[in-house]
N, C-alpha and C positions, 0 to 999 in steps of 0.2 A: 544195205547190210554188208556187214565185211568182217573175213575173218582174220584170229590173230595171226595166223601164217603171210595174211598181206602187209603186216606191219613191219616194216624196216627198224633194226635195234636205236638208227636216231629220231625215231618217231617215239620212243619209248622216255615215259621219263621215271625218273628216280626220285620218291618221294622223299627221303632223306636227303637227297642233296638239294643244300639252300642256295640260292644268291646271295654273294656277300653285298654288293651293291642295295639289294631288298633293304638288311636290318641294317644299315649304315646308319649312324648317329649322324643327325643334323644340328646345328646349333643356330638358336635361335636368337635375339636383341629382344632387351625387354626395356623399354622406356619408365625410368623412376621419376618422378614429379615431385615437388613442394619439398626438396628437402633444405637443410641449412646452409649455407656459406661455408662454415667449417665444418661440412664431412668429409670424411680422408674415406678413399683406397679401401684403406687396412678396416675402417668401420664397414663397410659398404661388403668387404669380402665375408667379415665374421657375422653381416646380417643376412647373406645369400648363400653361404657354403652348407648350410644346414640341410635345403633343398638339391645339395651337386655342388659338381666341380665348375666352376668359373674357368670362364675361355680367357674375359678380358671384361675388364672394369674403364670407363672413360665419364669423368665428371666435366662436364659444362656448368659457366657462370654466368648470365648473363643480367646486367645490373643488378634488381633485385632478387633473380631467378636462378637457381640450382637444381639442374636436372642431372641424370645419368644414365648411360644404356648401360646396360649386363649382360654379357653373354652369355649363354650356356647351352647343353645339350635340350631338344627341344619337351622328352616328357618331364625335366627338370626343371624348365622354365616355367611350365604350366603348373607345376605345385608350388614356385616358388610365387608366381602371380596370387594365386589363389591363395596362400599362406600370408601375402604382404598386402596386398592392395585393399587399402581400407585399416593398415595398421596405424596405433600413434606412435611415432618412436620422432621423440628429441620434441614435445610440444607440437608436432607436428602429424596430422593424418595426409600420411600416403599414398598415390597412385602409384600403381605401376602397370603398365598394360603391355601387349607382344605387339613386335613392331613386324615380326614377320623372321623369316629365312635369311642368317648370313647365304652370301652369295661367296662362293669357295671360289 
């Protein structure tokens, strides 16, 4: 048992003050599947901005296949997942799934 007299004022903590490090925004990669050949950028921003701000947009082609990662803030990522994945947009049903944590 012990009393408050033996507590040193840096043993003490302050419930009001937060770690800014705690709620730091992480950004998250979300991997998009099955889209067209010609999706631009600019479609891809005005079909993710809904759910947040976009960190960075990167389209890969590969022969018949057009994928894209998306970045963004991670609670935004997860409603943009759950918003799109499984949508049809362009004749097309969509994946999208989280590939995980940018690495800063």
């Amino acid at each position: 048992m012990y009393d408050d007299d033996d507590l040193e004022d840096d043993d003490l903590e302050d419930d009001d003050e937060e770690d800014p490090k705690k709620h730091r925004k992480r950004n998250y990669k979300l991997l998009v599947e099955y889209l067209t050949d010609k999706t631009s950028p600019r479609e891809l921003r005005d079909l993710f901005e809904r759910d947040g701000e976009l960190v960075k947009i990167q389209i890969d082609s590969f022969e018949d296949e057009t994928t894209a990662t998306v970045t963004m803030n991670d609670r935004e990522a997860s409603y943009a997942m759950e918003r799109l994945n499984g949508l049809r947009w362009r004749s097309r049903i969509l994946k999208v799934t989280i590939l995980g944590p940018c690495v800063d």
